[in-house]
TORPA-646826 format. One line per field, with one value per residue (C-alpha): residue number from 1; x, y, z. Coordinates in steps of 0.02 Angstrom, whole numbers, plus 50000, padded with zeros to 5 digits. Layout:
BEGIN
num	c(NUM | ...) .
east	c(X | ...) .
north	c(Y | ...) .
up	c(Z | ...) .
//
This chain:
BEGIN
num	c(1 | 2 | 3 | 4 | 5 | 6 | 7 | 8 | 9 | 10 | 11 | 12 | 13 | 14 | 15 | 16 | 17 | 18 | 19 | 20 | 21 | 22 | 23 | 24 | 25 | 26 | 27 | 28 | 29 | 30 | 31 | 32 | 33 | 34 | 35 | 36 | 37 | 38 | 39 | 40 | 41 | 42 | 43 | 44 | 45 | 46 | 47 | 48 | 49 | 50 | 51 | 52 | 53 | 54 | 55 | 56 | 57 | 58 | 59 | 60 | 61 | 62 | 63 | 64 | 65 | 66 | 67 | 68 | 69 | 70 | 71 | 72 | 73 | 74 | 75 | 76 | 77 | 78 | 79 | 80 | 81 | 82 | 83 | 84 | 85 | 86 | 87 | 88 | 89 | 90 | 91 | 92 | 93 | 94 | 95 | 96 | 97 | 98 | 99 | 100 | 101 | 102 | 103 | 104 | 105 | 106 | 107 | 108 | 109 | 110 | 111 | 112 | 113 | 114 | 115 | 116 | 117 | 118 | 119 | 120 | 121 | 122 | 123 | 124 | 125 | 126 | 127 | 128 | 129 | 130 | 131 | 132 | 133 | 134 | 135 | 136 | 137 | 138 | 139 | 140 | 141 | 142 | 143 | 144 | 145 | 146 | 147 | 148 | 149 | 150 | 151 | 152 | 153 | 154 | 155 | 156 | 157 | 158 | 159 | 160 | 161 | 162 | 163 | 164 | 165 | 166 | 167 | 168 | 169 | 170 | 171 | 172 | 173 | 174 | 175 | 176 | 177 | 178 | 179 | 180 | 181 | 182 | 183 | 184 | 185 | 186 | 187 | 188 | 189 | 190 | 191 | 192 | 193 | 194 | 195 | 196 | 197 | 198 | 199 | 200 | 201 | 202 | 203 | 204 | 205 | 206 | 207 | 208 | 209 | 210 | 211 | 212 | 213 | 214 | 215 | 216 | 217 | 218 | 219 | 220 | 221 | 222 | 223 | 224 | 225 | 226 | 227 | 228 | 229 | 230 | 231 | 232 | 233 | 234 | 235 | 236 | 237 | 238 | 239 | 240 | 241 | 242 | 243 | 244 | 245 | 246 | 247 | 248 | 249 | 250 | 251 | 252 | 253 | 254 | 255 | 256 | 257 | 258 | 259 | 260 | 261 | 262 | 263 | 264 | 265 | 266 | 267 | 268 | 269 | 270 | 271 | 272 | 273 | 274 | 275 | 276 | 277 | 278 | 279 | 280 | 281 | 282 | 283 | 284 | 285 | 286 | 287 | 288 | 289 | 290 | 291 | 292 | 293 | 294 | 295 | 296 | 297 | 298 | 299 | 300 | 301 | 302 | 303 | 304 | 305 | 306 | 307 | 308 | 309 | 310 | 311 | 312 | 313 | 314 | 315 | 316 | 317 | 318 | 319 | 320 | 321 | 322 | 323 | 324 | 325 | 326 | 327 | 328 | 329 | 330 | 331 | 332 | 333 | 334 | 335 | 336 | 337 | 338 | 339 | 340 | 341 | 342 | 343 | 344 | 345 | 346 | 347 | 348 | 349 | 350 | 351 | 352 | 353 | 354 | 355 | 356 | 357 | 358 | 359 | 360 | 361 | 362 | 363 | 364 | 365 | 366 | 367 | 368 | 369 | 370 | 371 | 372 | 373 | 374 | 375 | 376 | 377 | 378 | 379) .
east	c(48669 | 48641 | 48608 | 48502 | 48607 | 48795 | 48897 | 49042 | 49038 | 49161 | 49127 | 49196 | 49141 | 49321 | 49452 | 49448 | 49387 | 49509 | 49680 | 49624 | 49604 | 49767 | 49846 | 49771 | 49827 | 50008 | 50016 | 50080 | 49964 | 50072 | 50201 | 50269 | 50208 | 50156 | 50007 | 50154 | 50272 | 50144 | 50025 | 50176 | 50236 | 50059 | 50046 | 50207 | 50142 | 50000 | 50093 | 50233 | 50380 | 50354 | 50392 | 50279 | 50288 | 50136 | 50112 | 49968 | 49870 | 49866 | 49934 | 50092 | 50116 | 50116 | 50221 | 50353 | 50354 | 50399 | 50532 | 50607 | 50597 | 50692 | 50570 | 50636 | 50585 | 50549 | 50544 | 50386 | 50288 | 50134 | 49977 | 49811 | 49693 | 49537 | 49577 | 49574 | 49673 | 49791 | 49867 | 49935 | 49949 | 50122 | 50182 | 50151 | 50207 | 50380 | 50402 | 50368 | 50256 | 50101 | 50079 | 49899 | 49845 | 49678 | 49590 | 49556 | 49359 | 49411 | 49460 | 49434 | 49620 | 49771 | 49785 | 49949 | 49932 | 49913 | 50027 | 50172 | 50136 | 50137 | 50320 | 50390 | 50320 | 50387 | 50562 | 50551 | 50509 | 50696 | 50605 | 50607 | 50476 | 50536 | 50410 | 50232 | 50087 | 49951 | 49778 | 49698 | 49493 | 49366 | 49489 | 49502 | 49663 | 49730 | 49828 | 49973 | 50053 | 50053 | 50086 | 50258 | 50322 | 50320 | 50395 | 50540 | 50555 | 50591 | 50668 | 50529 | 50487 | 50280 | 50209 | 50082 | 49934 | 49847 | 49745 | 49570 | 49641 | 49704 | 49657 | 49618 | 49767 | 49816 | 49869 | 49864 | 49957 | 49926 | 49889 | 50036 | 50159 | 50193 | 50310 | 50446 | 50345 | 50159 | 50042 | 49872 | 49756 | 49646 | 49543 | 49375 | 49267 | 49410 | 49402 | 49474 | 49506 | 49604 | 49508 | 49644 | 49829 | 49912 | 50066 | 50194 | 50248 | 50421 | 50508 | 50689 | 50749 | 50851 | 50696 | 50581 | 50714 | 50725 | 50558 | 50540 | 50680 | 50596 | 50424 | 50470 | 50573 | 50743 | 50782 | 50944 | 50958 | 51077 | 51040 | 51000 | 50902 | 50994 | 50943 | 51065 | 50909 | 50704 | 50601 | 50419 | 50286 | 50203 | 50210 | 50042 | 49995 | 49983 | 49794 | 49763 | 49899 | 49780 | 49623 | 49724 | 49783 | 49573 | 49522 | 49676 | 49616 | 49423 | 49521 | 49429 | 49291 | 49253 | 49322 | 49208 | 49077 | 49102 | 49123 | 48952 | 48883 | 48936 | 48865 | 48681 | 48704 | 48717 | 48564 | 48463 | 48506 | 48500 | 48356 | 48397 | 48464 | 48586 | 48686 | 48851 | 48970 | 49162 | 49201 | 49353 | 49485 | 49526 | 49690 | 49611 | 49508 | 49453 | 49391 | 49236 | 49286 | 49149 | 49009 | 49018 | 48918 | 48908 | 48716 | 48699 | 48568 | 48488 | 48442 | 48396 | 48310 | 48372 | 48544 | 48681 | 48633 | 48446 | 48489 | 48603 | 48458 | 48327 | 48442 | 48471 | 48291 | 48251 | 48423 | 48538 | 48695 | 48791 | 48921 | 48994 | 49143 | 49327 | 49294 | 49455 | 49601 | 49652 | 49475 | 49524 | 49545 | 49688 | 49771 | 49706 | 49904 | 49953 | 49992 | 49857 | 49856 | 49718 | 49528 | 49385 | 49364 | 49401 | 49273 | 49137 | 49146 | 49140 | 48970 | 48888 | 48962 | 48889 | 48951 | 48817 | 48827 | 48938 | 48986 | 49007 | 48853 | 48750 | 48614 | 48504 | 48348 | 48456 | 48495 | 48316 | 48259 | 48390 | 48322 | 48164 | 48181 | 48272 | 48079 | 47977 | 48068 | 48128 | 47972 | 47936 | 48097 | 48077 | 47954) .
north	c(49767 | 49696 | 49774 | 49736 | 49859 | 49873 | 50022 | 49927 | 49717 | 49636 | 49529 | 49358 | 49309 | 49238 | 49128 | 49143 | 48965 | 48883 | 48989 | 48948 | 48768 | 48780 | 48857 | 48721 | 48612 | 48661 | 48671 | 48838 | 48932 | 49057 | 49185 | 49090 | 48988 | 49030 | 49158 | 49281 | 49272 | 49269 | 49440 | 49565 | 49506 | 49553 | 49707 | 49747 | 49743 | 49846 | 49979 | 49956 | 50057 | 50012 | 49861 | 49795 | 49703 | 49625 | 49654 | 49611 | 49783 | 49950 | 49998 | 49900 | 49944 | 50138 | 50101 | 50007 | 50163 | 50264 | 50181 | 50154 | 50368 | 50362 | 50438 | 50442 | 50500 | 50702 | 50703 | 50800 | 50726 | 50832 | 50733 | 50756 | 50790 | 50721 | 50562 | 50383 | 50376 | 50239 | 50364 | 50481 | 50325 | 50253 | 50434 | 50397 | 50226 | 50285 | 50436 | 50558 | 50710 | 50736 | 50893 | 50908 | 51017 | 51060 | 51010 | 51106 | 51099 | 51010 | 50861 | 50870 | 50799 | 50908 | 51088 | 51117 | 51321 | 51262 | 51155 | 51260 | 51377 | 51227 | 51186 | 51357 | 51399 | 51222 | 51259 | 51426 | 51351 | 51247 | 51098 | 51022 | 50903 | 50736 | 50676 | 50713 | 50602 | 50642 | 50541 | 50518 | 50498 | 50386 | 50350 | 50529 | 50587 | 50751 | 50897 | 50782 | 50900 | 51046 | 50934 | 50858 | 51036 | 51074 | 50906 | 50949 | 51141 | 51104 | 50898 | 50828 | 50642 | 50611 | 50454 | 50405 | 50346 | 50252 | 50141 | 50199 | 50239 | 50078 | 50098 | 50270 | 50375 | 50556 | 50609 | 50454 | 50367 | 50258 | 50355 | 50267 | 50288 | 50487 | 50486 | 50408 | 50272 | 50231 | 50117 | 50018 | 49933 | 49747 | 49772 | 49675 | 49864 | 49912 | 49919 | 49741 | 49631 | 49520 | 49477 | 49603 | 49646 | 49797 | 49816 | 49931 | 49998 | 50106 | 50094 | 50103 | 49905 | 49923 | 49997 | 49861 | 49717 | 49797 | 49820 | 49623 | 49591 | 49699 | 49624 | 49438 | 49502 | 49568 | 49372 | 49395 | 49258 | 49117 | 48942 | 48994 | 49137 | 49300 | 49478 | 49625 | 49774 | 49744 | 49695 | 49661 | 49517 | 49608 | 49486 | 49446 | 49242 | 49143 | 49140 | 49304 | 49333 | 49190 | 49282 | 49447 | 49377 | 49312 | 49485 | 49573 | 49484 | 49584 | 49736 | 49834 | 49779 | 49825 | 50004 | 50011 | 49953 | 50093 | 50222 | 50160 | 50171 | 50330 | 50430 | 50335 | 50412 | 50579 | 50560 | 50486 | 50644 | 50788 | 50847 | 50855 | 51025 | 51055 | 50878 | 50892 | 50778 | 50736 | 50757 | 50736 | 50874 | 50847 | 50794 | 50648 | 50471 | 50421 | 50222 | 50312 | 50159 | 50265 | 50393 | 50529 | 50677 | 50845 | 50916 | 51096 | 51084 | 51264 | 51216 | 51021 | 51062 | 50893 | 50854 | 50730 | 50652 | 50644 | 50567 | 50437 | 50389 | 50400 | 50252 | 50147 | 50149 | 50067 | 49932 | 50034 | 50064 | 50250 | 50314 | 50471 | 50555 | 50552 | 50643 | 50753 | 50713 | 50876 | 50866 | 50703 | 50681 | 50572 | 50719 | 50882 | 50942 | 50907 | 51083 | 51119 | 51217 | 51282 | 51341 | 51231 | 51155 | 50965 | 51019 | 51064 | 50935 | 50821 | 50882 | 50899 | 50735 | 50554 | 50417 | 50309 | 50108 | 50072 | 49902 | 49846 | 49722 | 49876 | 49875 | 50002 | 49960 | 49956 | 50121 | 50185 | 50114 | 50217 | 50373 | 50322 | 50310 | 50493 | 50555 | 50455 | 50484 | 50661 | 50734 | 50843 | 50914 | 50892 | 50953) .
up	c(50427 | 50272 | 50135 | 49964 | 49875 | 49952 | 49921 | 49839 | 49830 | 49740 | 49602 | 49542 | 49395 | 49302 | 49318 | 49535 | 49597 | 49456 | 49505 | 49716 | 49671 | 49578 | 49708 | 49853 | 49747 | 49740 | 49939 | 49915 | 50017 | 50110 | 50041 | 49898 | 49741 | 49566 | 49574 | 49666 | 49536 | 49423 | 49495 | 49526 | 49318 | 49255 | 49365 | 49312 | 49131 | 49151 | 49223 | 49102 | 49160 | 49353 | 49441 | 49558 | 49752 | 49800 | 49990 | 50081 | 50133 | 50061 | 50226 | 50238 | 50045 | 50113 | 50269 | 50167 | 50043 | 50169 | 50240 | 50077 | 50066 | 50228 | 50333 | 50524 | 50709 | 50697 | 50505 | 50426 | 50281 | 50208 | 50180 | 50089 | 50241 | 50122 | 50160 | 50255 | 50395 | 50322 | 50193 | 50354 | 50491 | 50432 | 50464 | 50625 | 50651 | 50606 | 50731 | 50597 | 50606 | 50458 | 50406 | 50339 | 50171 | 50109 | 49956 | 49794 | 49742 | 49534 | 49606 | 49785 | 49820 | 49893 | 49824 | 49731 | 49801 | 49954 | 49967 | 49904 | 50020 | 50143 | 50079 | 50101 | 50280 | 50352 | 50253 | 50344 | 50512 | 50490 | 50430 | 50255 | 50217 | 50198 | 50062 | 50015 | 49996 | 49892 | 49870 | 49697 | 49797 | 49748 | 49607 | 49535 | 49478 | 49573 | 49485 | 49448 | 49327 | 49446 | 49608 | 49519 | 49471 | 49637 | 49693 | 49561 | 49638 | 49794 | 49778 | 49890 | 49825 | 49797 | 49867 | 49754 | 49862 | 49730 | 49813 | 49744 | 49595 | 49503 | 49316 | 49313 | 49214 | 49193 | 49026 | 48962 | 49128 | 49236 | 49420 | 49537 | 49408 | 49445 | 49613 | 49666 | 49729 | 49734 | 49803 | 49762 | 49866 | 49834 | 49990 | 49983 | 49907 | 49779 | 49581 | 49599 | 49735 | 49801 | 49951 | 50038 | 49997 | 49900 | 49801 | 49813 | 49645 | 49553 | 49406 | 49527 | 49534 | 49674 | 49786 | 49707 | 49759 | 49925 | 49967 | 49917 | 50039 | 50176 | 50156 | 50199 | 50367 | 50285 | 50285 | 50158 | 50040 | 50144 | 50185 | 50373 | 50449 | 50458 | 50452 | 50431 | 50436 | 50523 | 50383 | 50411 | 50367 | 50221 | 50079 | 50002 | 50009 | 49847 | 49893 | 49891 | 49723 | 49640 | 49673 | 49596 | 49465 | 49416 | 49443 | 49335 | 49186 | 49223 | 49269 | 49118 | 49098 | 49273 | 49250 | 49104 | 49212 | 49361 | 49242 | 49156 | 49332 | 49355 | 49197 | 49208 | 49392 | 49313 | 49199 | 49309 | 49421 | 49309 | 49379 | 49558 | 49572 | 49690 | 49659 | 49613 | 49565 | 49565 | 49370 | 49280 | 49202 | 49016 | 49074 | 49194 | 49142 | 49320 | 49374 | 49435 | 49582 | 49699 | 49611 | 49753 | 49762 | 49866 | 49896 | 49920 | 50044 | 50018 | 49839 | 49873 | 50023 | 50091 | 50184 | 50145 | 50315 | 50262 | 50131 | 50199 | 50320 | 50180 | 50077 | 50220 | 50301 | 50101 | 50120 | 50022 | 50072 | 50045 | 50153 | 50188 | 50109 | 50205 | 50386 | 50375 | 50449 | 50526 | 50629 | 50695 | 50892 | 50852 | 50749 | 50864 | 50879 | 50693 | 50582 | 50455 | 50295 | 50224 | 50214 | 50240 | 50074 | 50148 | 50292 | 50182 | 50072 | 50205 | 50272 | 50103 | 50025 | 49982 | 49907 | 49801 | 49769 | 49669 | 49642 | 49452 | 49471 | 49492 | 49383 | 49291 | 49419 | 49577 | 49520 | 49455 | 49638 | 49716 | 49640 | 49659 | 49847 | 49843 | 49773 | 49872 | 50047 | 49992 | 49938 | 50080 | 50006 | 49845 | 49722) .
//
């Protein structure tokens, strides 16, 4: 379906046509040429004390990170159960076994109680965690400070599952930058995109230059094909890298944009009762990349799934928050720890349009619609 006001649509309004017609132009199209070279240097400037490997998914960015943290058949690594899939699936791919935590209400990513706890019953079960991946959702920064303590305690690396997250910073850092490795995503609905891809980012050379080695099939560096380890066809194209490198240069504005979005949201909806939004510690500056909500039904009157339907009967396009992963059929044998704070937040949640294009009458519309359709409800 299409819809007159899309939940997230990227937008290209820089330098985009002129880098792809460069890059045509060069008959570099694949996994070499300028706009590579050229995307992982300016990412690597914006994060400034991490080098960065563009890849070309979020997914292989997280699957690459994980082989680099030496994860192997019958190891454990905890994951955020808040969550897409593709932050627990590499687990998976590599025989490994995800052990899912709950979220804390602040943030509404991975609890740092509960995951401790997590830690010491799998250490007293005979089996260590191998690493832990935590989510920063809808680009909000989780309890980093709290969450690395822990990761020091017990000498469990983080994965940094940035993908939602690029621009947003934590004490005055850039989210992706906190574990031993992290990951960000350029998927077509992100902050900024790339039309697809992800880069895999840590301030350790060696892991950078071997994560570049593994990405273009562990082909070592010899006049003829040969391959000492498996590597994998995860380098991102010189298309794509041009497209990045466009949107890098609009990389705040657009943050300013989303977080714009996000408090005219909040004004606009200040007399709703019973909406809630995610909101930032003082330790946290979030890229607002989704404005998600949670409706407490007995005070709205309305549902999260009535008003879903209510948007989309008038073309606008919401969706709702991460099903957890722990309630997933494809997951029904994998440990859990925790309440039900994922669960409930999953029933109650929303996520609004979004995209930085989003102006003030899309959004007065959008409210509008919520009084029209919601009346019954709403007084």
């Amino acid at each position: 379906m299409d819809f007159k006001i899309p939940l997230s649509f990227p937008v290209f309004n820089g330098n985009e046509n002129a880098y792809l017609q460069r890059a045509i132009s060069s008959r570099h199209i694949a996994t070499s040429g300028e706009f590579i070279t050229e995307f992982e240097r300016r990412l690597s400037t914006r994060l400034k004390s991490h080098e960065a490997v563009a890849l070309n998914s979020g997914t292989s960015s997280l699957h690459l990170a994980m082989v680099l943290l030496g994860i192997r058949p019958g190891d454990e690594v905890i994951c955020q159960s808040f969550t897409f899939c593709a932050s627990a699936n590499p687990v998976v791919y590599l025989g490994a076994t995800p052990i899912f935590v709950d979220s804390e209400k602040e943030s509404w990513n991975i609890c740092p109680e509960i995951l401790e706890d997590t830690i010491l019953s799998r250490i007293s079960k005979g089996k260590k965690p191998k690493a832990i991946v935590i989510v920063h959702l809808f680009g909000m920064p989780a309890k980093l400070k709290e969450i690395m303590e822990i990761s020091d305690k017990y000498n469990i690396p983080v994965l940094e599952d940035a993908a939602e997250a690029f621009g947003s910073q934590y004490l005055g850092k850039s989210c992706g930058t906190f574990g031993k490795i992290g990951v960000i995503s350029f998927n077509g609905n992100k902050i900024m995109s790339a039309g697809g891809g992800g880069a895999l980012i840590a301030n350790d050379t060696a892991s950078v230059q071997h994560a570049r080695l593994l990405s273009t099939q562990a082909r070592e560096d010899l006049p003829f094909y040969h391959h000492l380890e498996i590597g994998y066809n995860y380098k991102m194209n010189n298309l794509s890298a041009a497209v990045g490198v466009a949107q890098l240069e609009q990389l705040d504005t657009f943050i300013q944009a989303r977080r714009h979005i996000n408090q005219r949201y909040r004004i606009l909806l200040e007399d709703f009762p019973g909406i809630n939004f995610q909101t930032e510690s003082p330790d946290s500056q979030s890229n607002y990349w989704l404005t998600s909500i949670v409706i407490d039904k007995q005070i709205t009157g309305f549902s999260n799934i009535e008003l879903k339907s209510a948007l989309t009967k008038n073309g606008i396009e919401s969706r709702f928050l991460w099903k957890p992963l722990h309630t997933q059929p494809v997951f029904n044998m994998t440990p859990y720890y925790g309440g039900s704070m994922a669960e409930r937040l999953f029933e109650n949640g929303l996520c609004l349009p979004s995209s930085v294009n989003l102006t003030l009458q899309d959004q007065e519309f959008i409210v509008e619609v919520m009084r029209k359709e919601l009346s019954k409800t709403f007084k």
